[in-house]
One Martini backbone bead per residue (centre of mass of N, CA, C, O) as a GRO file, in nm:
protein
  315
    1UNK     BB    1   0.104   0.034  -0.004
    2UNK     BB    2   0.061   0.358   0.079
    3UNK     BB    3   0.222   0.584   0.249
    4UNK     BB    4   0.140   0.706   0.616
    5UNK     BB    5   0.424   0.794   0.678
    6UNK     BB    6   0.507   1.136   0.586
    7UNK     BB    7   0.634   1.289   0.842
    8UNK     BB    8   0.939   1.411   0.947
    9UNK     BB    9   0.896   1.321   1.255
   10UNK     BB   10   0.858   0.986   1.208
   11UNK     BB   11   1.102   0.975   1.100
   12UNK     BB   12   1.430   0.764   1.047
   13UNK     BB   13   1.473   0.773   0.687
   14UNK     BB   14   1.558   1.037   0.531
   15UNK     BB   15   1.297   1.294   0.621
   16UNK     BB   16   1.405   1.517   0.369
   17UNK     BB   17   1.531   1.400   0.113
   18UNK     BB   18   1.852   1.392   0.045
   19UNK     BB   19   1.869   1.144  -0.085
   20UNK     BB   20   1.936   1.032  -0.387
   21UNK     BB   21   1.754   0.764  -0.277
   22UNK     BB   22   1.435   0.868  -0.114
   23UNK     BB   23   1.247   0.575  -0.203
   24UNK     BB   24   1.389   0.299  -0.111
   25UNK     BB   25   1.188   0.262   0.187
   26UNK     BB   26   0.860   0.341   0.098
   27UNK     BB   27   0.774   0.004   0.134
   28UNK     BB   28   0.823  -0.037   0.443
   29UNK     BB   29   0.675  -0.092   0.772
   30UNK     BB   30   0.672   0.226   0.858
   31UNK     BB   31   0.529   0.401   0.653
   32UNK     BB   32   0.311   0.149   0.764
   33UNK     BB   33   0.176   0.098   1.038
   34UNK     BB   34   0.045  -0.227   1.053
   35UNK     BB   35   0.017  -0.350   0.737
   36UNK     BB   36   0.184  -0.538   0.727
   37UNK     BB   37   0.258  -0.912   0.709
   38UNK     BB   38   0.248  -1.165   0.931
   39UNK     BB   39   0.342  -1.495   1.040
   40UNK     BB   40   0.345  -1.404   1.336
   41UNK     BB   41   0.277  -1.232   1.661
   42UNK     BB   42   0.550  -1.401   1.810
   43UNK     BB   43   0.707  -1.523   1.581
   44UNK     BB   44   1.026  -1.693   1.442
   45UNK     BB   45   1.199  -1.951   1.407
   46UNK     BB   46   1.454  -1.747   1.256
   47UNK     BB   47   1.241  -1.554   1.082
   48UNK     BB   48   1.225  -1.782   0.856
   49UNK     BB   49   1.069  -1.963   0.582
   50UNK     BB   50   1.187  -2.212   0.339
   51UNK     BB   51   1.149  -2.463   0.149
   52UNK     BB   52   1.474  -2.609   0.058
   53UNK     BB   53   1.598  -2.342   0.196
   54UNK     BB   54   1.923  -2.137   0.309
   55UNK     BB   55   2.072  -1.951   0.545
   56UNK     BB   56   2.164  -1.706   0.768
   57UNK     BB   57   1.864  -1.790   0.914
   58UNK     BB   58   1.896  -2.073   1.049
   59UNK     BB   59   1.943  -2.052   1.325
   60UNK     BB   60   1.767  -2.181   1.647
   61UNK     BB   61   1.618  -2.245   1.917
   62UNK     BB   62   1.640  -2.448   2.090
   63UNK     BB   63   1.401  -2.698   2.055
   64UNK     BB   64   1.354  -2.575   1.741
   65UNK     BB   65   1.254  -2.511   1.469
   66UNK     BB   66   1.222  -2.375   1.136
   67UNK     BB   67   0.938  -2.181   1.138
   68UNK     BB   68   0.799  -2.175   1.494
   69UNK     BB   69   0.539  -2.053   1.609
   70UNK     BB   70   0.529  -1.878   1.877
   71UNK     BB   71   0.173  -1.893   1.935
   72UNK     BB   72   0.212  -2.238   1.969
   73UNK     BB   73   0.538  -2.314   2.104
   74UNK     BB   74   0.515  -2.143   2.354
   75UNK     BB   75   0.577  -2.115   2.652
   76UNK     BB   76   0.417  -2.085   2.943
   77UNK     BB   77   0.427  -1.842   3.206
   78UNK     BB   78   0.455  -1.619   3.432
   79UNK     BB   79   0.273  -1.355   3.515
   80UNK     BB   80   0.266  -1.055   3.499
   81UNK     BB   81   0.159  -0.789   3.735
   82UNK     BB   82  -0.126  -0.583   3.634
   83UNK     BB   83  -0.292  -0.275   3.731
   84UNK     BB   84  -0.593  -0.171   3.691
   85UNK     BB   85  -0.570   0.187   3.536
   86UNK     BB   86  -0.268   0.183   3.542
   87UNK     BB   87   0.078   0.159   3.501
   88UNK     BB   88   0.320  -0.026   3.286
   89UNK     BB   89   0.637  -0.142   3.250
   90UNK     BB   90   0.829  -0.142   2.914
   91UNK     BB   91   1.083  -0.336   2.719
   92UNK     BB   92   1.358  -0.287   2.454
   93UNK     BB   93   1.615  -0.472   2.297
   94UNK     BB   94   1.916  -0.389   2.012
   95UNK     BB   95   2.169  -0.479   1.811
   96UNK     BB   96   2.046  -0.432   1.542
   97UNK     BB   97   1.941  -0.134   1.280
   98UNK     BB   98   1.626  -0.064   1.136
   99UNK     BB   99   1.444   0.136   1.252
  100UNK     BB  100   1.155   0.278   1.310
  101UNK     BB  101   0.862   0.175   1.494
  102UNK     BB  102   0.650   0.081   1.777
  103UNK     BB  103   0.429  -0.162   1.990
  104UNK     BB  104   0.166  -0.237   2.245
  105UNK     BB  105  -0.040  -0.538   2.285
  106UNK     BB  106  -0.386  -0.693   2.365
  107UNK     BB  107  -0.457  -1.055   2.407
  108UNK     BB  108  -0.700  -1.220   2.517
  109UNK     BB  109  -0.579  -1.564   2.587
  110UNK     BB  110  -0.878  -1.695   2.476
  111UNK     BB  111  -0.831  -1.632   2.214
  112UNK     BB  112  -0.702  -1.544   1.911
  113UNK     BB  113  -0.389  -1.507   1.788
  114UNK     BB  114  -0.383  -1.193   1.619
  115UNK     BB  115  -0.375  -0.901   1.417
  116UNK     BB  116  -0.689  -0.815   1.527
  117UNK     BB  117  -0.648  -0.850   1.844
  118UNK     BB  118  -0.462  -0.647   1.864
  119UNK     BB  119  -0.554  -0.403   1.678
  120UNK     BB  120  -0.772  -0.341   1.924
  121UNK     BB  121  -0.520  -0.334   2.185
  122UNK     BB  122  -0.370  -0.056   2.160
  123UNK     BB  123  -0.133   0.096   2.388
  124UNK     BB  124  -0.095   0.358   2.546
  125UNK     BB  125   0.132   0.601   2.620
  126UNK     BB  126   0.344   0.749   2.880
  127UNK     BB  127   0.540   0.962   2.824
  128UNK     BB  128   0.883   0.906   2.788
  129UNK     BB  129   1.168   0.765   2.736
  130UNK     BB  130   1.381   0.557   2.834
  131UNK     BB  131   1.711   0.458   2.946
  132UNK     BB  132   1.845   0.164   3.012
  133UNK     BB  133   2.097  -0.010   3.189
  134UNK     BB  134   2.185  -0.336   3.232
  135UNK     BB  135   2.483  -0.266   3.387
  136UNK     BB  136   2.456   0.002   3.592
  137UNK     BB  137   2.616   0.237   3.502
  138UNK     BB  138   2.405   0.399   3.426
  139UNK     BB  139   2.167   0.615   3.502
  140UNK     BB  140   1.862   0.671   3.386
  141UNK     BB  141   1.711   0.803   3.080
  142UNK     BB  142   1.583   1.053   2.975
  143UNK     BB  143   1.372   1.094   2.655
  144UNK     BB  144   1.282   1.220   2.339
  145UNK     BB  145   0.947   1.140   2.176
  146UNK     BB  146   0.773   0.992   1.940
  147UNK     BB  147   0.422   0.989   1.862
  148UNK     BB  148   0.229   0.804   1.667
  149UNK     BB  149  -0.057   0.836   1.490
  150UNK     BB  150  -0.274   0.650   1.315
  151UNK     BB  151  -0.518   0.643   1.174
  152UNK     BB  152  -0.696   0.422   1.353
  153UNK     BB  153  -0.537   0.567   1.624
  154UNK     BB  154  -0.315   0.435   1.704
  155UNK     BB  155   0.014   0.334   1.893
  156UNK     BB  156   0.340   0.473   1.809
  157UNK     BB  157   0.690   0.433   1.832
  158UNK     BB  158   0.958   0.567   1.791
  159UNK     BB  159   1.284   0.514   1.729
  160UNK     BB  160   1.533   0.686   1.936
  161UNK     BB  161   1.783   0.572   1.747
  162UNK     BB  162   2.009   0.668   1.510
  163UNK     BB  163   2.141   0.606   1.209
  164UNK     BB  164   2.346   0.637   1.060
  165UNK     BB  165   2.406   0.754   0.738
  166UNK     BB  166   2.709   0.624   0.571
  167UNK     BB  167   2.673   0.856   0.336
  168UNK     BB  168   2.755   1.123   0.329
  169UNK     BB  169   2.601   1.446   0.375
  170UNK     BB  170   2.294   1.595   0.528
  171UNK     BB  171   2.191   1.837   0.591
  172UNK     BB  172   1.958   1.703   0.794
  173UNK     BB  173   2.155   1.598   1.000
  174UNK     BB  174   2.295   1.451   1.261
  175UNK     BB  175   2.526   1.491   1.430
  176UNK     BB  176   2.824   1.376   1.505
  177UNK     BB  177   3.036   1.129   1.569
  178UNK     BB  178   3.281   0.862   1.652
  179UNK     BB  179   3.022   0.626   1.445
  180UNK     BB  180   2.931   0.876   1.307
  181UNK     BB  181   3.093   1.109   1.103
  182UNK     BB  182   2.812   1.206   0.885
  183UNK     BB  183   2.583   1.139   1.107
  184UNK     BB  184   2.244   1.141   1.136
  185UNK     BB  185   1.912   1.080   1.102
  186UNK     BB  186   1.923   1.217   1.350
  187UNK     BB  187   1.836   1.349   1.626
  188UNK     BB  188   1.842   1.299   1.972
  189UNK     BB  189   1.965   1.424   2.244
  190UNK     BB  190   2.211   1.205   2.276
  191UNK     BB  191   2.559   1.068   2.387
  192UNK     BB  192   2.625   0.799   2.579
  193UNK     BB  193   2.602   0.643   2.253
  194UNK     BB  194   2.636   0.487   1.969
  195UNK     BB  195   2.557   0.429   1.646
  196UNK     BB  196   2.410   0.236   1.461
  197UNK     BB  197   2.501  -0.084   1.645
  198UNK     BB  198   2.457   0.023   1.935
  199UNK     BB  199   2.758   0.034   2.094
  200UNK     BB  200   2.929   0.147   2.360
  201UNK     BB  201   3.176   0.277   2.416
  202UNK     BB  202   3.434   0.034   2.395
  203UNK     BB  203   3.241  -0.240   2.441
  204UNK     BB  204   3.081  -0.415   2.196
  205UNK     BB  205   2.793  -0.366   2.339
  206UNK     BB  206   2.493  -0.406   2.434
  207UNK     BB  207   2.353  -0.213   2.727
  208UNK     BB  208   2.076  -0.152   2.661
  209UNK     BB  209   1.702  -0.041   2.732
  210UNK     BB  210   1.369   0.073   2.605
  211UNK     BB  211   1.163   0.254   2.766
  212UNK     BB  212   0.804   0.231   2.904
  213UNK     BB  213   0.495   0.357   2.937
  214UNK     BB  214   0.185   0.209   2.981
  215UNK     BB  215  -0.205   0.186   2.962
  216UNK     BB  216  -0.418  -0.001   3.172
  217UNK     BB  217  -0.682  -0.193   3.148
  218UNK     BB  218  -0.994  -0.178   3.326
  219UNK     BB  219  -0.907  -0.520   3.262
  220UNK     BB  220  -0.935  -0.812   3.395
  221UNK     BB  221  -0.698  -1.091   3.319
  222UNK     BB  222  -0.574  -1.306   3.109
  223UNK     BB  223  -0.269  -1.164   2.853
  224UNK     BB  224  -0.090  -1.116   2.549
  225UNK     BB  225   0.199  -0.925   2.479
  226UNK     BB  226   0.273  -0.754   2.244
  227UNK     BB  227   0.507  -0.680   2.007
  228UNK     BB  228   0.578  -0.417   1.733
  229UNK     BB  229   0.835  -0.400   1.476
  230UNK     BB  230   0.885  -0.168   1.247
  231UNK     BB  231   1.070  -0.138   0.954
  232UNK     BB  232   1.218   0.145   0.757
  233UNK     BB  233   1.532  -0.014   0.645
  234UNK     BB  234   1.346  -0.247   0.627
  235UNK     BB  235   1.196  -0.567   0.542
  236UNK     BB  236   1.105  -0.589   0.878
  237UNK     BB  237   0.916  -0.793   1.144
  238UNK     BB  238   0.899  -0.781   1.440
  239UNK     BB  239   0.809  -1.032   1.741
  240UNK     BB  240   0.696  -1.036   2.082
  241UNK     BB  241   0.565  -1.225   2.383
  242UNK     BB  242   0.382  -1.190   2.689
  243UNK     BB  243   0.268  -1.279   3.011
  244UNK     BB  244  -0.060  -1.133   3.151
  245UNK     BB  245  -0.213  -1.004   3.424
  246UNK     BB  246  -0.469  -0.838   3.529
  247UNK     BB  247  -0.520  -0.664   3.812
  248UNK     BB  248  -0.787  -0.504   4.119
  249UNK     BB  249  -0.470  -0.476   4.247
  250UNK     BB  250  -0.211  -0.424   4.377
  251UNK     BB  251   0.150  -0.423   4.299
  252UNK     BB  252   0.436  -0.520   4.280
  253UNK     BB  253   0.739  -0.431   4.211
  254UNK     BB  254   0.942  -0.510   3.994
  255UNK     BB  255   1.227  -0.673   3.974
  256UNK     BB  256   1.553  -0.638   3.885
  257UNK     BB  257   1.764  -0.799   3.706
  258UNK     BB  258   2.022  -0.969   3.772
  259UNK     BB  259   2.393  -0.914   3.766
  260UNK     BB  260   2.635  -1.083   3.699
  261UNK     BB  261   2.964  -1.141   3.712
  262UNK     BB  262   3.218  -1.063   3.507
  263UNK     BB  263   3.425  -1.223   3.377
  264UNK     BB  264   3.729  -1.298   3.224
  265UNK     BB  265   3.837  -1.145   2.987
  266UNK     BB  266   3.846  -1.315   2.655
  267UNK     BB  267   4.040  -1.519   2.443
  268UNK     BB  268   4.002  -1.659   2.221
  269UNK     BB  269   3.913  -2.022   2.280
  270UNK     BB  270   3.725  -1.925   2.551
  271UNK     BB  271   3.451  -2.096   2.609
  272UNK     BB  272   3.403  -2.049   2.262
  273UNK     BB  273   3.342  -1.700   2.338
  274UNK     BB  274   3.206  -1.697   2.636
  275UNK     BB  275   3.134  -1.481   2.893
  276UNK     BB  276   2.795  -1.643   2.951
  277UNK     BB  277   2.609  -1.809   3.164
  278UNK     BB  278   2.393  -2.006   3.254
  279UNK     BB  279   2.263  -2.276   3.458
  280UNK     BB  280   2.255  -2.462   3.199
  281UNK     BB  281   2.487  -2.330   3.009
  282UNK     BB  282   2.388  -2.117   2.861
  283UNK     BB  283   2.471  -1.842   2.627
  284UNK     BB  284   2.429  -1.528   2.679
  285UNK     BB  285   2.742  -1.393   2.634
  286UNK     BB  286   3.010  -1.254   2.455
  287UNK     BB  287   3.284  -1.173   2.366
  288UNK     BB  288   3.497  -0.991   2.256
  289UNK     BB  289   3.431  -1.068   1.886
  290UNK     BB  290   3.153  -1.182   1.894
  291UNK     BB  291   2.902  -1.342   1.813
  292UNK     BB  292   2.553  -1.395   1.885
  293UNK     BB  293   2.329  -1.691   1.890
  294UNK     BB  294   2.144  -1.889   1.778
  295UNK     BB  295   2.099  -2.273   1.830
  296UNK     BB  296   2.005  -2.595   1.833
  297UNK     BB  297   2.265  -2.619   2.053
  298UNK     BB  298   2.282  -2.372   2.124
  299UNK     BB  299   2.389  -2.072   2.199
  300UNK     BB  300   2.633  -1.888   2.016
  301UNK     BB  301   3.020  -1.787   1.914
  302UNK     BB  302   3.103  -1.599   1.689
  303UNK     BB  303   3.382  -1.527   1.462
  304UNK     BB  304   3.293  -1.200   1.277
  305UNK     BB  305   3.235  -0.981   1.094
  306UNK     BB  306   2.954  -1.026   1.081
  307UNK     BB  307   2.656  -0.833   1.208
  308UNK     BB  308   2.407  -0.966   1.443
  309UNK     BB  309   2.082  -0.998   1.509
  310UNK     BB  310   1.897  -0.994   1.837
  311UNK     BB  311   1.535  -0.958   1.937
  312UNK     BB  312   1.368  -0.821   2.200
  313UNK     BB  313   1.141  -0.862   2.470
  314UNK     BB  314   1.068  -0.722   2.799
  315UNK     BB  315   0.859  -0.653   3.156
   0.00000   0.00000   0.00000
């Protein structure tokens, strides 16, 4: 369809037209938020599936086969308890860039999983997001965000990190970095960590996630909460899923998640390039050098130039 989102607040790439070539993701899924077709409301494993063809998304996480369905195959979890009428905090990080901006949606249990019940639920944001680092390096930072309001009338957050310009510089380009020497896509108002894919300066690691507040439903129930993160530097639409019961009671605030101690910086073929292990030995960081990925055998670190990106959600 033709894009429905064409006013330069809200756009991610090149919103002023400066690019040689200022059309070339005019019908990626953020042009029209929302519009794009998902394979499933809760994501892929491997995040997508060709019969017959191999390529560079075939890793897939452990126990799970390749192209199965998140919204079918994802065991039922202890749910977040969210209180009727409050505010809610959610959020999501994510390693490599492709800009455009998301949403968060609720399906009551016991309906059909599909973008029809999530799009008709779908949770207004409260005040700005904020920049939480996950490793406490620094306190949380309020940052200015920009709410799209589309057609519909949904709510959805630009992605508020932007992207390297790339190639030569650009009238409207946001200042220089020392990750992006020609400018960023637009100004962020902020410079804690470098732009491009989003790694803080001199760590290799992306360690912060981008918190938001949403408005919870004055209806009590147990819910889905669906993710979707429309990209338009890319054709392509995150999803992602987490059990929620809404009760007409106050609530404890959930703890932060404990942050285990840091392993010694491991160098050549320490570890297989693991920097940290969960408690059933599965890998979930690696070392400086290495990259992570999901993987039929348990999540694994390669070392290689080419820099994979996988997104989460989490509340």
């Amino acid at each position: 369809m033709e894009p429905t989102n064409n006013d330069p607040e809200f756009r991610t790439w090149d919103p002023y037209g400066d690019d040689a070539n200022p059309d070339q993701h005019k019908y990626n899924p953020w042009r029209a938020p929302g519009k794009a077709p998902v394979n499933d409301v809760c994501g892929l494993a491997s995040g997508g599936y060709t019969s017959g063809t191999t390529d560079s998304y075939t890793a897939v996480p452990q126990g799970y086969a390749q192209g199965s369905k998140g919204s079918e195959v994802l065991p039922e979890t202890d749910a977040t308890l969210w209180q009727a009428g409050a505010t809610a905090r959610v959020g999501w990080g994510l390693s490599a860039q492709h800009s455009g901006g998301y949403s968060y949606r609720l399906c009551p249990k016991d309906a059909t999983l599909n973008e029809e019940c999530f799009q008709s639920n779908v949770l207004e944001f409260v005040g700005n997001s904020t920049i939480h680092f996950n490793d406490d390096s620094q306190p949380d930072k309020q940052i200015n965000t920009r709410t799209y309001i589309a057609p519909d009338g949904a709510n959805w957050r630009t992605n508020p990190v932007p992207q390297c310009t790339g190639k030569g510089s650009r009238r409207h380009a946001g200042r220089a970095t020392p990750a992006c020497p020609a400018g960023t896509e637009f100004e962020p108002g902020f410079d804690e960590f470098s732009q491009g894919y989003l790694r803080p300066s001199g760590s290799g690691k992306n360690r912060w996630s981008v918190m938001d507040d949403v408005k919870v439903p004055n209806k009590p129930g147990k819910y889905i909460l669906g993710w979707r993160w429309d990209c338009e530097e890319a054709d392509q639409v995150w999803t992602s899923c987490a059990d929620i019961e809404i009760v007409d009671h106050s609530v404890p605030t959930p703890e932060e998640p404990s942050h285990l101690p840091d392993w010694p910086a491991c160098t050549g073929g320490e570890r297989g390039g693991c920097l940290h292990r969960d408690d059933t030995g599965n890998c979930w960081e690696c070392c400086e050098g290495y990259w992570w990925m999901y993987n039929s055998g348990g999540n694994q670190c390669y070392r290689s130039s080419m820099e994979v990106g996988m997104d989460m959600v989490h509340v």
